[in-house]
C-alpha positions, -999 to +999 in steps of 0.1 A: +606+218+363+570+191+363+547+203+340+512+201+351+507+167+332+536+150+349+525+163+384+488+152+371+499+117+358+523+110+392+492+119+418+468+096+396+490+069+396+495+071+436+461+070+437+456+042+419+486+024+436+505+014+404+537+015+400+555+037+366+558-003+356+523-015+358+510+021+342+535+012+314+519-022+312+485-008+312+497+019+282+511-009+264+548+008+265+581+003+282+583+017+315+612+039+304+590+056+275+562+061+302+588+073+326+597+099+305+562+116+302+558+117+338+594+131+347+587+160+315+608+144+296+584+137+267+551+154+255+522+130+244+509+129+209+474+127+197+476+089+194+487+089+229+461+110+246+435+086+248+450+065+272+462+095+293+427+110+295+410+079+305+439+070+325+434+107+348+393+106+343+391+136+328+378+148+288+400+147+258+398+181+250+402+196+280+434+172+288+448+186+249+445+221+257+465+221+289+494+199+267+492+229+242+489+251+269+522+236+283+540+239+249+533+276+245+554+284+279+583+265+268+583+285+237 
């Protein structure tokens, strides 16, 4: 099942008409390892967030609390 970030990250990038690979470029990380955040297969850290944040134009904060919002329901 997509978690709200990966459905959030996927419709950003369509928007912006980039490619997993060129979102990986921008990141500054493999496509795989960016790949694996968007198919929910990885949940970002702190030192990650920046990027994802400006990346989907929204505030830090408010981009954390869904990711620990997300972790709770797996529990």
């Amino acid at each position: 099942m997509k978690s709200k970030l990966s459905i959030m990250l996927a419709a950003k990038r369509s928007e912006k008409q980039l490619t997993k690979k060129q979102t990986a470029e921008l990141m500054g990380v493999m496509p795989m390892y960016y790949a694996r955040f968007e198919n929910n297969n990885l949940t970002p850290s702190k030192r990650n967030l920046d990027f994802f944040a400006d990346f989907l134009e929204m505030d830090r904060e408010d981009l954390w609390n869904i990711i620990e919002e997300e972790k709770k329901m797996k529990l």
